[in-house]
C-alpha positions in Angstrom: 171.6 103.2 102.9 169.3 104.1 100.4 167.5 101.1 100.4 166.9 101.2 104.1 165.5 104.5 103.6 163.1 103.0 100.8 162.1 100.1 103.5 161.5 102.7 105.7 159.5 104.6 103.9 157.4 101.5 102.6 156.6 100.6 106.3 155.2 104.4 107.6 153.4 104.3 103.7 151.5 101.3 104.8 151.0 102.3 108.3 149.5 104.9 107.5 147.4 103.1 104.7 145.7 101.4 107.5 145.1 104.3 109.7 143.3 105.3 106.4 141.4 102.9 105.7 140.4 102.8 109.5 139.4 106.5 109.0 137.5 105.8 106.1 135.5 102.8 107.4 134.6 105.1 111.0 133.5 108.0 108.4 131.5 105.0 106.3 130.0 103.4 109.3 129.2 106.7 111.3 127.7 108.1 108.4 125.6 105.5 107.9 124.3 105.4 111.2 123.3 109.1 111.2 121.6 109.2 108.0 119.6 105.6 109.5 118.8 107.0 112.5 117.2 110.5 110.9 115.1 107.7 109.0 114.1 105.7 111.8 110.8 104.3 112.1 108.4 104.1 115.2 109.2 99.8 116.4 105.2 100.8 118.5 104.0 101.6 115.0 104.7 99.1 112.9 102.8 95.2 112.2 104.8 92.8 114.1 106.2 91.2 110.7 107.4 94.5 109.2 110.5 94.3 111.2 113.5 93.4 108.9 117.0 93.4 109.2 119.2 96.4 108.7 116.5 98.8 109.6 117.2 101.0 112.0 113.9 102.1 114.4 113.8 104.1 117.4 111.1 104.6 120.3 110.4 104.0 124.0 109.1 101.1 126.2 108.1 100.9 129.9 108.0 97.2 129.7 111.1 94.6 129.8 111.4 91.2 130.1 114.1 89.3 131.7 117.2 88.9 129.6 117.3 85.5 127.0 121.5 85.7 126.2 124.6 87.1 128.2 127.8 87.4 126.4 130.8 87.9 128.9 134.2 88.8 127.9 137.2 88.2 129.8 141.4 88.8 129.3 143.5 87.1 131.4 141.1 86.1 133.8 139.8 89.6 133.9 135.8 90.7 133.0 136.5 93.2 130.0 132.9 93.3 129.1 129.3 92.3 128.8 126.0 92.3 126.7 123.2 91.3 127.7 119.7 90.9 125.4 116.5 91.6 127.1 113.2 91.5 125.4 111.2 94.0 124.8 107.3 94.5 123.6 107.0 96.4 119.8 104.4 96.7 116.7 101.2 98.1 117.0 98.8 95.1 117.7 97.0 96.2 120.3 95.3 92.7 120.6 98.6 90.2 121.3 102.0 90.7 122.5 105.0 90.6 119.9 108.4 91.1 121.5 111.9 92.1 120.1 115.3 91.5 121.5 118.0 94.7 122.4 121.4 94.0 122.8 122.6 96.3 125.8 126.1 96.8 127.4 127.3 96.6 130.4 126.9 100.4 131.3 123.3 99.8 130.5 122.7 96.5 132.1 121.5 98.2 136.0 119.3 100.3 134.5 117.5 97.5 132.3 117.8 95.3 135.5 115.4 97.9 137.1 113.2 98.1 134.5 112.7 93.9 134.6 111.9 94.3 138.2 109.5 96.8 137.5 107.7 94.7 135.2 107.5 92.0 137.0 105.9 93.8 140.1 103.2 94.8 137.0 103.0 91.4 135.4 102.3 89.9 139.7 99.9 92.8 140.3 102.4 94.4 143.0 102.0 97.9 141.1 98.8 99.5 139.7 101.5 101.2 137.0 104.9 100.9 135.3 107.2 103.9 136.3 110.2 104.1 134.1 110.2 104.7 130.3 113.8 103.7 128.3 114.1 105.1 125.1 115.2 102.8 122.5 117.4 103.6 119.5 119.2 101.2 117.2 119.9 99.1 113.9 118.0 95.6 113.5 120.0 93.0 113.2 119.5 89.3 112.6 119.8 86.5 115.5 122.7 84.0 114.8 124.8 81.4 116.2 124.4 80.7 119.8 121.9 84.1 120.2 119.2 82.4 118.3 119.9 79.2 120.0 119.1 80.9 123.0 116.5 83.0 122.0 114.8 79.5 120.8 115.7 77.8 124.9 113.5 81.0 125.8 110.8 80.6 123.6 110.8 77.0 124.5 110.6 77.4 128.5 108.2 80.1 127.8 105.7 78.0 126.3 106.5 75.0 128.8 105.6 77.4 131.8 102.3 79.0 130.4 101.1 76.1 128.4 100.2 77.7 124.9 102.4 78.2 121.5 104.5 81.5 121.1 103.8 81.1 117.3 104.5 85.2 116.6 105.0 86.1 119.9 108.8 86.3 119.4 110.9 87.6 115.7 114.6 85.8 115.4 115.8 89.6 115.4 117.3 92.2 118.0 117.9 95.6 118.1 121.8 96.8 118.2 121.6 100.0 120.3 123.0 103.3 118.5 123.0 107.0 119.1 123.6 109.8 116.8 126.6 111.3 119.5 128.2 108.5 119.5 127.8 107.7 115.1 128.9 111.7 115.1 131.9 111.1 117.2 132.8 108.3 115.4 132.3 110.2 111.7 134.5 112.8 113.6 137.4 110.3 114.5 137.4 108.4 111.2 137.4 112.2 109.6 140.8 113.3 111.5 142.0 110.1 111.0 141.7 110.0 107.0 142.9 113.8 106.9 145.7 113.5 109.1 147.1 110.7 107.5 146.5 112.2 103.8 148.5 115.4 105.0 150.9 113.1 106.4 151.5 110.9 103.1 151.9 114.3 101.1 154.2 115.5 103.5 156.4 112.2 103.4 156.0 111.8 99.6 157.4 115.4 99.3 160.0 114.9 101.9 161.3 111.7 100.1 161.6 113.7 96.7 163.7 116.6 98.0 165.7 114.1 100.1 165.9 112.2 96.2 166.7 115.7 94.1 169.2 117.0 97.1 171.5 113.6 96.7 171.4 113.5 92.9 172.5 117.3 92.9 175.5 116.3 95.4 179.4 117.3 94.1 180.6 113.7 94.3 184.4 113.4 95.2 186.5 110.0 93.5 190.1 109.0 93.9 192.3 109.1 90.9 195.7 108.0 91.2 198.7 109.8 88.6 199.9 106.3 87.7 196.4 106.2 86.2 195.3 102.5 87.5 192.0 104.3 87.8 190.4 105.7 84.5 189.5 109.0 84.9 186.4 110.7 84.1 185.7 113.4 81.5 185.7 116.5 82.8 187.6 117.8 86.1 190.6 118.6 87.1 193.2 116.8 88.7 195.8 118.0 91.2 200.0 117.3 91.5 198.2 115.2 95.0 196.8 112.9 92.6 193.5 113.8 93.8 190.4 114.4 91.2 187.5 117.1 91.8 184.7 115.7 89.2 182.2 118.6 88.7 182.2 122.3 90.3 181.2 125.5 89.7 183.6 128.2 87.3 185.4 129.6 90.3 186.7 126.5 91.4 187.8 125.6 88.1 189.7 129.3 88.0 191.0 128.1 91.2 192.1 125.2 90.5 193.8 127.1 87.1 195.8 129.3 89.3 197.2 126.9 91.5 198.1 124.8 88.6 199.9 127.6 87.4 201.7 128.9 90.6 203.3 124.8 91.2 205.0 124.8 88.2 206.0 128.1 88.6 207.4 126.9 91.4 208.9 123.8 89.6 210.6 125.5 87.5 212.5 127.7 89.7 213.7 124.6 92.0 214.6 122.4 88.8 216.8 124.0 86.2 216.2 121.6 83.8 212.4 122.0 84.1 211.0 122.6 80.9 
């Protein structure tokens, strides 16, 4: 029993390790994020080549290309999600066009989408002006795998269709959309988390010890036969039943005395040769 109670307690112990460590990444990451974001630079007033990863810039654009990568996740058949990453213009050359990529979810995708149309109607000539603004908030973060592949099958069609190098035009990087609600939110979760589960540990650790102290302290009961075929141990008292109490307090030792005393009382009326 005990050591199914010890097993027990080893798997909530490393349960709620994890949930720990969970909390404390959320309070790391969130953190992190809130203090960046407070920092952030201007993307429309930097030099096209300043941009580096793991900066975190914020700013707005009324200008978006089409999209250049689409990542769709499914379960079972089943659209669970989508990014998309559209291009947008940055730096503050006034002379030549630099453009950075943003990674936007699905909840943002229709508004992008209107924003592409927008600019295209501009870019044809349909519209004197463009009419929506998006403010733009994130971390940098380096293009990899199949994003920069893609990214590269843009750059390439883009210089196929207007006939002239892109050398500049385009940085390998893209912004990873943030906001300091939802890096709060998540400093807030991974908070609770890590104090819940502290509390919790202290409350178990505490719980286990009393549980410990209570069954060490415990008036233990053995068998202990007259014809002695069990050795008896030091300190008790043992009844005409055969049956020995090891331990008890001084009134069950007077108790015991006084029964003792009234049996062979008793003995010794009932046998005359009782000595």
């Amino acid at each position: 029993m005990r050591e199914e109670t010890k097993l027990n307690n080893l798997v909530k112990y490393i349960f709620l390790g994890m949930i720990m460590i969970m909390g404390i990444a959320f309070l790391v990451v969130g953190a992190r994020d809130v203090i960046g974001i407070g920092k952030a630079v201007d993307f429309n007033e930097i030099a096209w080549d300043d941009v580096e990863k793991d900066m975190y810039v914020k700013s707005g654009t009324n200008m978006v290309l089409d999209y250049y990568c689409e990542e769709v996740k499914t379960r079972n058949g089943v659209e669970t999600g989508r990014n998309r990453w559209y291009l947008v213009p940055y730096s503050s050359d006034q002379e030549n066009w630099h453009f950075i990529g943003v990674k936007v979810g699905k909840g943002s995708i229709e508004k992008y989408e209107t924003v592409v149309e927008d600019t295209e109607d501009w870019l044809e000539g349909e519209v004197a002006i463009l009419s929506y603004d998006l403010k733009i908030t994130g971390r940098v973060r380096e293009c990899k795998g199949e994003v920069k592949d893609y990214l590269n099958d843009y750059i390439s069609e883009w210089e196929e269709y207007n006939g002239s190098d892109s050398a500049n035009m385009f940085v390998p990087y893209y912004i990873d959309l943030t906001s300091t609600k939802g890096s709060t939110m998540m400093m807030v979760v991974g908070g609770i988390a890590f104090v819940v589960c502290a509390g919790l540990f202290v409350f178990f650790i505490v719980k286990s010890k009393k549980e410990s102290q209570r069954i060490e302290g415990k008036v233990d009961f053995s068998a202990y036969t007259a014809s002695g075929s069990s050795a008896r141990p030091s300190g008790g008292y043992t009844d005409k039943e055969g049956f020995y109490t090891n331990g008890g307090d001084e009134l069950d030792r007077i108790l015991a005395e006084e029964e003792r005393k009234r049996q062979d009382e008793e003995d010794r009326k009932n046998d005359p040769y009782y000595m």
